[in-house]
C-alpha positions in Angstrom: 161.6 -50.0 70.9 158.3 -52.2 69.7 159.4 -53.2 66.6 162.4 -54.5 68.0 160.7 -56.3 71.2 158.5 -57.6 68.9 161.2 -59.1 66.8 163.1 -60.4 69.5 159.7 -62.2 70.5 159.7 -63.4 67.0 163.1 -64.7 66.7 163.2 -66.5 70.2 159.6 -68.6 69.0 161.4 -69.2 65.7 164.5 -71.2 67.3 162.6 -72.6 69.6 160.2 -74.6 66.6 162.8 -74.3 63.5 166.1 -74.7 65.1 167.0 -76.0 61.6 165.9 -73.1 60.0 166.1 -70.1 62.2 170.0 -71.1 63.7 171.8 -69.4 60.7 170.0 -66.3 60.6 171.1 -63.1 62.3 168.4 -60.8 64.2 169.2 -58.4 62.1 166.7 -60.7 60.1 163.7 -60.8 62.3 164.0 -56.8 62.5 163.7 -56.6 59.2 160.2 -58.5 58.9 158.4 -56.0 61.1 157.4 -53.5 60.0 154.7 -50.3 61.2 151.3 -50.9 59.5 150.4 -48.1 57.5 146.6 -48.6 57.6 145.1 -48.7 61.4 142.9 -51.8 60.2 145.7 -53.8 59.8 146.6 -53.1 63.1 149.6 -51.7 64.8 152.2 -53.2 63.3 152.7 -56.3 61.4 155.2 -59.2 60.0 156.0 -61.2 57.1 158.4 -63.5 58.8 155.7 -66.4 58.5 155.8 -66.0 54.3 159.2 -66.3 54.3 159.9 -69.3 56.7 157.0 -70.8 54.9 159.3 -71.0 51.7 161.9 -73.1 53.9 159.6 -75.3 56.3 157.3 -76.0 52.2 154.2 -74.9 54.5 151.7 -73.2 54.3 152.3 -69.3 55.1 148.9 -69.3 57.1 149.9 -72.3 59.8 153.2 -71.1 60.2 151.7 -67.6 61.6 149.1 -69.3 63.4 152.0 -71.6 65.1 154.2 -68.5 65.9 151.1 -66.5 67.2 150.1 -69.7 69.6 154.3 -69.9 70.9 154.0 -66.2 72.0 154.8 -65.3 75.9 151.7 -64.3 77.9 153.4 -61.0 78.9 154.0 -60.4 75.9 150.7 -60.3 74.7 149.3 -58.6 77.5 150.1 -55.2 75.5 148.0 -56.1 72.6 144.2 -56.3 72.2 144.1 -58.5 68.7 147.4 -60.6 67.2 146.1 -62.0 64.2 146.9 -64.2 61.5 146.0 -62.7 57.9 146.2 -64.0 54.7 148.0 -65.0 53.2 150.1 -65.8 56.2 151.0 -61.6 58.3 150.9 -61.2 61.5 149.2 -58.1 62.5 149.2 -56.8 66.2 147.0 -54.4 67.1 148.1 -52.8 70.5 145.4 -52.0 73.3 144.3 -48.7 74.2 145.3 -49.1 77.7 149.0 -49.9 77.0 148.9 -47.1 74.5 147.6 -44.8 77.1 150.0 -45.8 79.5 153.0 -45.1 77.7 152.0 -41.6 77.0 152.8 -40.9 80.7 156.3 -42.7 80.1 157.1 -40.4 77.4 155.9 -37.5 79.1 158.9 -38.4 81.9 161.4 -39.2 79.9 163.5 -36.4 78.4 166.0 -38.6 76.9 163.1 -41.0 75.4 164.7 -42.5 71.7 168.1 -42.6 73.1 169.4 -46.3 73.8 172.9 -47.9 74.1 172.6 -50.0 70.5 175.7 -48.9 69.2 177.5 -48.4 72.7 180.7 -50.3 72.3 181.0 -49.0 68.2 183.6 -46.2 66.9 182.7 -44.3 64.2 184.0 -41.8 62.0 182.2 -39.6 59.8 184.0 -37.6 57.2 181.8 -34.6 55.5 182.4 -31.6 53.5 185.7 -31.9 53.0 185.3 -28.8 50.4 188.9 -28.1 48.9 191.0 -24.9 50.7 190.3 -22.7 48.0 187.3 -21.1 48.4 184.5 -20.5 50.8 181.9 -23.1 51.4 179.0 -23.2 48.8 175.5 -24.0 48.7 176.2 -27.4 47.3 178.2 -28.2 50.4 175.3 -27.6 52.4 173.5 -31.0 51.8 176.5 -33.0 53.2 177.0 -30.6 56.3 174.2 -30.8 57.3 173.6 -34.7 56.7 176.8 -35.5 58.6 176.4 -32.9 61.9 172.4 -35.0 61.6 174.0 -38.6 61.3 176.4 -38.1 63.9 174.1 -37.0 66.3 171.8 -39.7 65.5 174.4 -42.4 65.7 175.4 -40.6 69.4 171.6 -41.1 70.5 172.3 -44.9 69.9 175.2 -45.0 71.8 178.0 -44.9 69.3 180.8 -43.0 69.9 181.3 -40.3 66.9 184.2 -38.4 65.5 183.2 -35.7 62.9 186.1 -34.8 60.2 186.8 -32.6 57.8 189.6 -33.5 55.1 191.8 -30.9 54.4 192.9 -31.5 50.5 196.2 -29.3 51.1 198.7 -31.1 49.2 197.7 -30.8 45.8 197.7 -28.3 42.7 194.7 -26.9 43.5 196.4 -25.3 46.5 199.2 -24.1 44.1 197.1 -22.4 42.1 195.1 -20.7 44.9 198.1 -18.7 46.3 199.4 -17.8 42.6 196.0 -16.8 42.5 196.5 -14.7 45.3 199.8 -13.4 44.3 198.6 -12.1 40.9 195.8 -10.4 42.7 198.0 -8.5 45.1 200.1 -7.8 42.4 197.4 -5.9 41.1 196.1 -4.1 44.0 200.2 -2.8 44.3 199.9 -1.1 41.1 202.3 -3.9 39.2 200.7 -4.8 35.7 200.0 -8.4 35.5 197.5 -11.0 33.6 195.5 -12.7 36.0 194.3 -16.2 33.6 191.1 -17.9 33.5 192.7 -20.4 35.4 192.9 -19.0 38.2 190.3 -18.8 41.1 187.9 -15.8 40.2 185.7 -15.0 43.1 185.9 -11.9 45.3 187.6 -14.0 48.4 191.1 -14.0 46.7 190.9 -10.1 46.4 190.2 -10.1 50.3 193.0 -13.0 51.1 195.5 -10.4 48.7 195.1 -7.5 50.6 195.5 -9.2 53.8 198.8 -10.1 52.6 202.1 -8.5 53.5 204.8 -9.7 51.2 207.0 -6.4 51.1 208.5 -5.1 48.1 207.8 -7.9 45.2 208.5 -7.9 41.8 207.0 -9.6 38.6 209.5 -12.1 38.6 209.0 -13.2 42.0 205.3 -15.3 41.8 207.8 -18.7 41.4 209.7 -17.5 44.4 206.8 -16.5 47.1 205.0 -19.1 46.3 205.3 -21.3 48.8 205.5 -18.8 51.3 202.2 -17.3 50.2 200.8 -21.0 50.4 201.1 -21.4 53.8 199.7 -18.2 54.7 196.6 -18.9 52.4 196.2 -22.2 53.1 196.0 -21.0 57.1 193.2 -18.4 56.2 191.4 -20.2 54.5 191.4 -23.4 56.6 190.4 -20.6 59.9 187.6 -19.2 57.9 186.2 -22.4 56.8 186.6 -23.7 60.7 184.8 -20.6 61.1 181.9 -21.0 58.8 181.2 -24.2 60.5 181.4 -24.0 64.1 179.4 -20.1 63.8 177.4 -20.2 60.8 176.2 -23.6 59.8 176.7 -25.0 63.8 178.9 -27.6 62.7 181.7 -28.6 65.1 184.2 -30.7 64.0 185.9 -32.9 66.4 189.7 -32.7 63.9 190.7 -31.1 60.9 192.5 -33.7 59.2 195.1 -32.5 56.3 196.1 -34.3 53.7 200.1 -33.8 54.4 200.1 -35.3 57.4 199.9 -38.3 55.6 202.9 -37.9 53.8 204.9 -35.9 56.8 203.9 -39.0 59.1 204.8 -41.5 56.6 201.8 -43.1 56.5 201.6 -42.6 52.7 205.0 -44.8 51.9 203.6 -47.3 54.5 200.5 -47.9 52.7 202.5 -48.0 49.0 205.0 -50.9 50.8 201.8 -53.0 51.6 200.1 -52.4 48.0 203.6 -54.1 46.6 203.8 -56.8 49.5 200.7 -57.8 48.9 201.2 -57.8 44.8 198.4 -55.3 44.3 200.1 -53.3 42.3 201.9 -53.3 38.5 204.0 -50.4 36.5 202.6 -50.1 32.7 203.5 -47.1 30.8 205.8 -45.8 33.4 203.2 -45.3 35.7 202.2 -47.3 38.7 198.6 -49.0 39.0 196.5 -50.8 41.9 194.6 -53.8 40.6 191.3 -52.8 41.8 189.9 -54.7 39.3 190.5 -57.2 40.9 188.0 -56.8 43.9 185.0 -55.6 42.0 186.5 -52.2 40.6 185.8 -51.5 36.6 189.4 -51.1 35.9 193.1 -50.7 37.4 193.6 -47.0 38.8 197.3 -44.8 38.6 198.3 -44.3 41.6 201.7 -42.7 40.5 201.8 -40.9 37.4 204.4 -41.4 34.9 206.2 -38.1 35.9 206.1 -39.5 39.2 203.6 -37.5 40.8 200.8 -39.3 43.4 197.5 -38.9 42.0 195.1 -38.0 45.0 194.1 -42.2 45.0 197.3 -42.6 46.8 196.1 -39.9 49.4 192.4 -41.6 49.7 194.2 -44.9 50.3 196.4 -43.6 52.9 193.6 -41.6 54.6 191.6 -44.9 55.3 194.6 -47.0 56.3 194.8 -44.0 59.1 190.9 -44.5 59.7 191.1 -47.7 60.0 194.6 -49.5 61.5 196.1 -46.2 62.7 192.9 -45.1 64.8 190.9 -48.5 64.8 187.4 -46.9 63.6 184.9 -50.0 63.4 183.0 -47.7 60.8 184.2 -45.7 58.9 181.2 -43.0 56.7 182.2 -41.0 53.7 179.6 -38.5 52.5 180.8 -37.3 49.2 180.1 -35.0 46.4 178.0 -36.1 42.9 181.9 -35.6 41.7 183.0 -38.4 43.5 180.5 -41.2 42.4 183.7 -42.7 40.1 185.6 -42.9 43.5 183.2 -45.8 45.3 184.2 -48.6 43.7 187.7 -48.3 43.6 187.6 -47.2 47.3 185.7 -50.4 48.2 187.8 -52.1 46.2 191.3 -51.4 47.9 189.6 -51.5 51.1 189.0 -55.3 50.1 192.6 -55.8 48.7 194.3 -54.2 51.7 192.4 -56.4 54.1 191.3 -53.0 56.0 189.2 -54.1 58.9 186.0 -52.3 60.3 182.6 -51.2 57.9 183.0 -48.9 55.0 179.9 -46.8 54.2 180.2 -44.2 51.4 177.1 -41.5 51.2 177.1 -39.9 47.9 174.9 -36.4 47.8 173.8 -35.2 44.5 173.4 -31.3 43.2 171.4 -28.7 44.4 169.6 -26.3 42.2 169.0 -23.1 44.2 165.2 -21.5 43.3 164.0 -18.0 43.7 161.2 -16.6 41.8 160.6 -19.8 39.6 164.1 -19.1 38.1 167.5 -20.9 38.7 170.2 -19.2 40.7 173.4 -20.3 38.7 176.4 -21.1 41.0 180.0 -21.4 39.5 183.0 -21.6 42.2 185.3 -20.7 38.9 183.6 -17.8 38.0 183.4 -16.1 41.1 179.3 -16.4 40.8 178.3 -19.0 43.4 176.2 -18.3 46.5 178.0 -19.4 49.6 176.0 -21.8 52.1 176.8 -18.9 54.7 175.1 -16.1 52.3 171.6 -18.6 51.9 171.8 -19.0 55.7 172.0 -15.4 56.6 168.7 -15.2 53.9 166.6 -18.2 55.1 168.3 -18.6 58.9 169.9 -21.6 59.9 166.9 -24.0 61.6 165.3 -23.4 57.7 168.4 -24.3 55.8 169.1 -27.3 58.3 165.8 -28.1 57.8 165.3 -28.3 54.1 168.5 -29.7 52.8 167.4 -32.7 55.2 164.3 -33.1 53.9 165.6 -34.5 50.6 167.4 -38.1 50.5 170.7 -37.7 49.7 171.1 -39.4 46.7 168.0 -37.3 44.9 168.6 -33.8 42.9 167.2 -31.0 44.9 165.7 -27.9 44.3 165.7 -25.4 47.5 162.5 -23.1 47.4 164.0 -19.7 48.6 160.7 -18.3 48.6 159.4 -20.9 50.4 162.1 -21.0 53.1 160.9 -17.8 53.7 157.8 -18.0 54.3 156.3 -17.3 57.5 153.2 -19.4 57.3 152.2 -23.0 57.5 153.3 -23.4 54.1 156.9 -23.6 55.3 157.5 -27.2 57.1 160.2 -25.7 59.6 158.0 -22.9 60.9 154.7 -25.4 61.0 156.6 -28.1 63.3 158.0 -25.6 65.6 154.5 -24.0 66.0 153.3 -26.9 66.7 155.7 -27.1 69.7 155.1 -23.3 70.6 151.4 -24.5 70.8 152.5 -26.9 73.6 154.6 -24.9 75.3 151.4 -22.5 75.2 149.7 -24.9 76.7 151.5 -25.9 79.6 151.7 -22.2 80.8 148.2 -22.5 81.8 147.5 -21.0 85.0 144.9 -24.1 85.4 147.2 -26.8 85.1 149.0 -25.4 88.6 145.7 -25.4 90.6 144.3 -28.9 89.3 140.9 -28.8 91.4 140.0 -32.8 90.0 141.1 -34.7 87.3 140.3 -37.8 85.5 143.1 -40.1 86.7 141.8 -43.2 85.0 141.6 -42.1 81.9 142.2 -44.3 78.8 142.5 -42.9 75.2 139.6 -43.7 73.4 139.5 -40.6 70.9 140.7 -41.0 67.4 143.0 -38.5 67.8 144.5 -39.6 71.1 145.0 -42.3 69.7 146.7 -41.6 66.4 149.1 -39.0 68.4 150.5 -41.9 70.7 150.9 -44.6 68.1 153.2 -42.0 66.2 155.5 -41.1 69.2 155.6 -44.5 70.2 157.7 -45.3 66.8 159.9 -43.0 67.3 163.1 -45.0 69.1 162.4 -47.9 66.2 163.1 -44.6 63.7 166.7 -43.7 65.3 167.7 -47.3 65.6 166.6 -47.6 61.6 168.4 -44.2 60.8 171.7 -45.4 62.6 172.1 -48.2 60.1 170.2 -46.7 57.2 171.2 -43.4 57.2 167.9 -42.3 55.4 167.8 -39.0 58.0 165.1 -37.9 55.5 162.4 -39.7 57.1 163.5 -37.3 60.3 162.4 -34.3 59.4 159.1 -35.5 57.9 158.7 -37.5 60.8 158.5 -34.2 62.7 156.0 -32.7 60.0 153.8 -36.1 60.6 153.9 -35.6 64.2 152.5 -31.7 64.2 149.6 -32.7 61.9 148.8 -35.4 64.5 149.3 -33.3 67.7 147.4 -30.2 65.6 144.4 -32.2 64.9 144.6 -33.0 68.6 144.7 -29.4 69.7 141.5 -29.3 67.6 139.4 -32.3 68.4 140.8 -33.1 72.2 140.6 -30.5 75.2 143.0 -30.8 78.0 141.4 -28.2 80.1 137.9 -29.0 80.2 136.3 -26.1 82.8 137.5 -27.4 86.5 139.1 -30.9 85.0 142.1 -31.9 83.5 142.6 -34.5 81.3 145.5 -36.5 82.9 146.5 -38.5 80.1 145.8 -35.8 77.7 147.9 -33.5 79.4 150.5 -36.7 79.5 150.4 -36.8 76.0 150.6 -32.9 75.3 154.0 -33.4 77.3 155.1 -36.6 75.4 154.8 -35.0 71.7 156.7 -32.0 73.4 159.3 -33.9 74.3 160.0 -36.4 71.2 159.6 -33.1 69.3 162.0 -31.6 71.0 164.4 -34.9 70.8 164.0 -34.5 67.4 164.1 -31.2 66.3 167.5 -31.1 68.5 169.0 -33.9 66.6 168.8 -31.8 63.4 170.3 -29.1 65.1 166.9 -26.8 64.9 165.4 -25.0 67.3 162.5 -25.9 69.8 160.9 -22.3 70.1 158.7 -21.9 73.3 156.7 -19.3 71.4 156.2 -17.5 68.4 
């Protein structure tokens, strides 16, 4: 990882001169102030760490570079053709052609190259979806499936150890209402005249749960008293055909289903209450009972019992991270939530700060998707039976397309997803133009010529603007995966892929391997480097590599 070596390089000169200065700050730090150039002329890549230690030594920004640049190990340097001071006081370093060459053929062996041990002794759990039992997943759920089955993997390449969730909200009304939704409809399809109200859950799946029913001869009077048999039985369908959406549909594979109940059935829930009132977090005002998240940052106190006596789903949420985080000892702990749930960050935060809950909480909120076919809005509406389920859009798109475009959008954006343009066929579409890209290469390393190499040019060094251009973008990608493992921006994956194919296409065009009796060496070396961080990445996002197309 450059940027990283380079900080480290950074950070050992900086204790070495400023032990004043530099002994309080974390190398988190010195990561942080290098940086990729943007612009070639700048050089490779480039840091402001001399600016900002200027503004603690009172020097000039200039000297302090030039002083770091001078303290820099010879081996070191030997990787770079110019380190430079530039005003007012960046360091640029521009790395030589012959390293850059050289690690093309690195690359080019290394099937596993981005993967490191970073994270290897962290525990994380990610917690995603978590779309309530009562319907089937919709497109809106998409975004977060997606994110989280990308994060996960991402934090695995870095060595973390990751355990994907899904919460099972089974122990509120909501659930209630589904099955007397369920009874009314079979009801119906019996030939027994009943209402069936607004409030209950209108789509088409409750007509399919009814008839798969058997509750024998039932009368009108008898919704109160099936009830909770018909519950169970819907709750279990449902929860099977969600697990079965993910694991076949969207590729998603969970490593637990949590449910909600458990946390009551283990105890866990009174538990967590006891410690709110040891710990005086909690005060009874108008018959209910509140936690004092106001105290730690929160905009006011929440109910965590209702007046009637009834736990509000806060109770659950606390419970569920006490579990996360003493029960099973998670050293970070990532929510991705709904638009819904933006209310719920605070006050989460909050308790986790009142509670004394150790370990890193990190809560990912995803905004709303508009779906967009022919310029015109497809309306979804989970109460009025009119949504369009993330299984239906992946049947129309395919999956590598739907994977592909919700993660092309930062999660706390509004999106708009192009049907017509997930369909396309053509460079147009992102997804197909970075997995033609590698088709191309597998094209090319099916060339008869490449198993009869008659002579070669073995000393080759990458002198070509395109060369050139094609190595210094594989050669960030590690420094991406360790930045995505921290700043969960996976965003910048996906369009990382699309900058790659532009780069290995104007390649293709400009750069022969085969050139009559010779190969390129190093050119063939990089062919087989882009086809393998391609590959790394495309993998990660759970899209395929197609050999052809």
């Amino acid at each position: 990882m450059l940027k990283q070596e380079i900080a480290k390089q950074l950070e050992r000169v900086s204790r070495e001169l400023w032990p004043e200065y530099s002994s309080s700050l974390s190398g988190d730090f010195f990561i942080r102030m290098v940086e990729f150039t943007k612009d070639d002329k700048y050089g490779d890549v480039t840091s402001t760490l001399a600016l900002q230690l200027a503004k603690e030594l009172k020097s000039n920004p200039a000297d302090v570079a030039e002083k770091i640049i001078e303290n820099l190990s010879q081996s070191f340097r030997s990787r770079f053709s110019k380190i430079e001071t530039v005003m007012p006081g960046f360091i640029n370093f521009t790395l030589s052609k012959k390293w850059l060459t050289r690690q093309a053929g690195l690359i080019a062996n290394d099937s596993h190259y981005g993967k490191n041990e970073k994270n290897v002794n962290e525990k994380v759990q990610i917690e995603f979806i978590s779309a309530n039992p009562t319907g089937p997943i919709h497109v809106g759920n998409g975004r977060g499936a997606f994110l989280g089955d990308t994060l996960a993997r991402v934090l695995s390449s870095q060595g973390a150890t990751v355990r994907k969730e899904y919460y099972v909200n089974d122990a509120g009304n909501q659930v209630e209402l589904l099955a007397e939704s369920v009874i009314r409809r079979y009801f119906q399809q019996n030939g027994l005249s009943v209402d069936y109200p607004e409030r209950c859950y209108q789509g088409d799946y409750v007509k399919d749960l009814a008839k798969k029913m058997q509750l024998g001869n039932v009368r009108l009077n008898d919704i109160n008293r099936i009830k909770r048999r018909v519950k169970t039985k819907v709750l279990k369908m449902m929860v099977a055909e969600l697990e079965k959406t993910a694991n076949e549909v969207l590729g998603v594979k969970f490593h637990r289903w949590f449910h909600e109940s458990e946390l009551y059935a283990d105890g866990t829930v009174a538990s967590v209450l006891q410690e709110l009132r040891e710990r005086d977090l909690v005060h009874e005002e108008g018959g209910a009972t509140w936690v004092k998240t106001s105290q730690f940052g929160d905009e006011k106190d929440r109910v965590i019992i209702k007046s009637n006596k009834e736990y509000t789903y806060f109770v659950s949420d606390i419970a569920y991270h006490w579990n996360k985080f003493v029960s099973r000892k998670f050293d970070r702990v990532i929510n991705i939530w709904g638009a819904d749930h933006q209310g719920h960050v605070a006050r989460m935060q909050a308790v986790k700060q009142g509670l004394g809950l150790p370990g890193q909480l990190d809560i990912i909120i995803v905004q709303l998707v508009r779906l967009v076919s022919g310029g015109k809005e497809v309306r979804m509406s989970k109460r009025s039976g009119t949504f369009v389920t993330l299984a239906e859009l992946v049947e129309d798109v395919g999956l590598d397309v739907a994977r592909f475009f919700f993660l092309m959008r930062a999660a706390d954006t509004h999106m708009d997803f192009d049907v017509d343009l997930a369909k396309e066929k053509s460079e147009k579409n992102p997804v197909y133009y970075v997995q033609y890209a590698h088709a191309r290469i597998c094209s090319i390393l099916k060339q008869p010529e490449l198993r009869r190499i008659q002579s070669s040019h073995a000393n080759e060094q990458f002198d070509h603007q395109a060369e050139i251009a094609l190595i210094r973008e594989l050669i960030k990608f590690p420094d991406l995966l360790a930045d995505l493992s921290q700043t969960y921006e996976i965003q910048r994956l996906p369009f990382y892929t699309v900058r790659l194919a532009e780069l290995f296409h104007a390649f293709y065009v400009h750069c022969r391997v085969i050139d009559g009796e010779n190969v390129h060496l190093a050119r063939l070396d990089l062919v087989k480097a882009t086809r393998n961080v391609l590959r790394m990445a495309l993998k990660l996002m759970g899209v395929t590599a197609p050999n052809s197309m």
